[in-house]
N, C-alpha and C positions, 0 to 999 in steps of 0.2 A: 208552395201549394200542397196539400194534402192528399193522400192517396185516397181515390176512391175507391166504396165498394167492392163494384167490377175490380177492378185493378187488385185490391187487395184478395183476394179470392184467386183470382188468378196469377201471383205471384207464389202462396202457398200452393197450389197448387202443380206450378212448377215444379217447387223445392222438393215434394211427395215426389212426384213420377221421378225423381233422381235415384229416391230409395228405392222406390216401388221396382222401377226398371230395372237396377242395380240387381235386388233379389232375383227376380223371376230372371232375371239373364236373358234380358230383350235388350241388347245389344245395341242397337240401331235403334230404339225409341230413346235409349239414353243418351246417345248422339245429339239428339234432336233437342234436347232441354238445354243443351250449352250453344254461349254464342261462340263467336268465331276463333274467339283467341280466349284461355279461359286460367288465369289465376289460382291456381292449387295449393295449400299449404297446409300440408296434414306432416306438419315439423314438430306439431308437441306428440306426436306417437312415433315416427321417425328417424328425428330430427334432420340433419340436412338443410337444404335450401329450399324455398317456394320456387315452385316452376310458372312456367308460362305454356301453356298444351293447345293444343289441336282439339275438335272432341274425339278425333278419330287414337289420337295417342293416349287420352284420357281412358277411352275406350279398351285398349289393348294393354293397361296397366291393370284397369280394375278384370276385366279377363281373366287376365293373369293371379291377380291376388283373391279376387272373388270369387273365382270359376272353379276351383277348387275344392272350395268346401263344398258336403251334401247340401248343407242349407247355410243360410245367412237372412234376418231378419233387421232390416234399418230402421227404426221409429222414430219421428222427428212429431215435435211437439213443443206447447207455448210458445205457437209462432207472433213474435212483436214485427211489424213491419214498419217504416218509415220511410220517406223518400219524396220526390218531386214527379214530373211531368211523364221523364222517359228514364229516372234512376230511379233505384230502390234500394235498399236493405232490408234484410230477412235473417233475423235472428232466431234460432229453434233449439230448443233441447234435446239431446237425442239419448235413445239406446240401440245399442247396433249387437246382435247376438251373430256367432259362427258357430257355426256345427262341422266336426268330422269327426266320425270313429276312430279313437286308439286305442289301442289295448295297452298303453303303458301310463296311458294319465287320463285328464279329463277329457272328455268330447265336448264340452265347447269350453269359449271365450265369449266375454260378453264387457262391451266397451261403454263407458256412457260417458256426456259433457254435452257440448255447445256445437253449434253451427253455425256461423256466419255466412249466407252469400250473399254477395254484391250483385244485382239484376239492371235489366236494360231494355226496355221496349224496342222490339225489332219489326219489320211488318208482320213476319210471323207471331207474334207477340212475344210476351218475356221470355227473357234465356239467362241461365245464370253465366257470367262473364268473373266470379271470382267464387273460391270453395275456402274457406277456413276450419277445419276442425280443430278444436281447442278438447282433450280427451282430461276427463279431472278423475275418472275413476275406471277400474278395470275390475274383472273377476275370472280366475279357469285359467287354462291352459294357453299362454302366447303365444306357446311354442305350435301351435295349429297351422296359426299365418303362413309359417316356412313350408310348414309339412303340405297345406293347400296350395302353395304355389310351385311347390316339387312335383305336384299330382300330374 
C-alpha cells in the first residue's frame, strides 16, 4: 500500500523537528520524535558500531556533541519517502554546519550526505525507530567536534 498524503507530510515532518530540535537545543522535544528503542549509525563519520539507544541516551550523546558548539545548523532535504500501513522510509539529503570560535583555525565544519530513517506509526504518530547517516563530503575544521564536546 502506498503512503498517503497525511502520512507522508507527517513523516517529513518528523524527520525536520529531529534537526530543528537538535539546533535549537530543545532537548525533550527531540525525545519525543524517537520511538522506544532507536537504531543509530553514524559509523561512516565515526566508525565503530551502530547502537541501539533510548531517546533519553540519544538524548545525552547529542548534548554532549551538540551542545557545545555556538551554533549548529541541520538541513535535510529531497525527502523520497516510501513504505506501508504503519512502516516507512525516509531518505533526505542533508547539510549539517557547526560553529565554534577558534582562534587557531577555522570556526566551522560543515558536513553533507544522506539520511536514512526507518519510521513506525505509533499512537502518538510517527517516530523514528532507526537514524543512518551516510556523510559523502566534509569542509572546515573537524577538529571542532572534540573541542565542542570538551566545552
Amino acid at each position: 500500500m502506498a503512503i498517503s498524503t497525511r502520512d507522508h507530510l507527517d513523516i517529513v515532518a518528523t524527520c525536520t523537528r529531529m534537526a530543528w530540535h537538535a539546533d535549537r537545543r530543545e532537548w525533550d522535544e527531540l525525545a519525543d520524535v524517537f520511538a522506544d528503542e532507536v537504531l543509530v549509525d553514524y559509523t561512516s563519520l565515526n566508525g565503530g558500531e551502530p547502537a541501539v539507544l533510548a531517546p533519553a541516551d540519544i538524548v545525552t550523546a547529542w548534548t554532549a556533541a551538540l551542545g557545545g558548539f555556538d551554533a549548529t545548523q541541520h538541513l535535510l532535504t529531497n525527502h523520497l519517502v516510501s513504505g506501508g500501513d504503519d512502516e516507512a522510509v525516509c531518505t533526505a539529503a542533508f547539510q549539517a554546519s557547526h560553529h565554534l570560535s577558534d582562534p587557531l583555525g577555522s570556526s566551522a565544519w560543515v558536513l553533507g550526505g544522506t539520511y536514512r530513517f526507518d519510521l513506525v506509526r505509533t499512537g502518538a504518530g510517527w517516530r523514528i525507530r532507526g537514524v543512518v547517516m551516510t556523510a559523502t563530503w566534509a569542509t572546515g575544521n573537524k577538529d571542532l567536534l572534540a573541542k565542542a564536546a570538551a566545552r
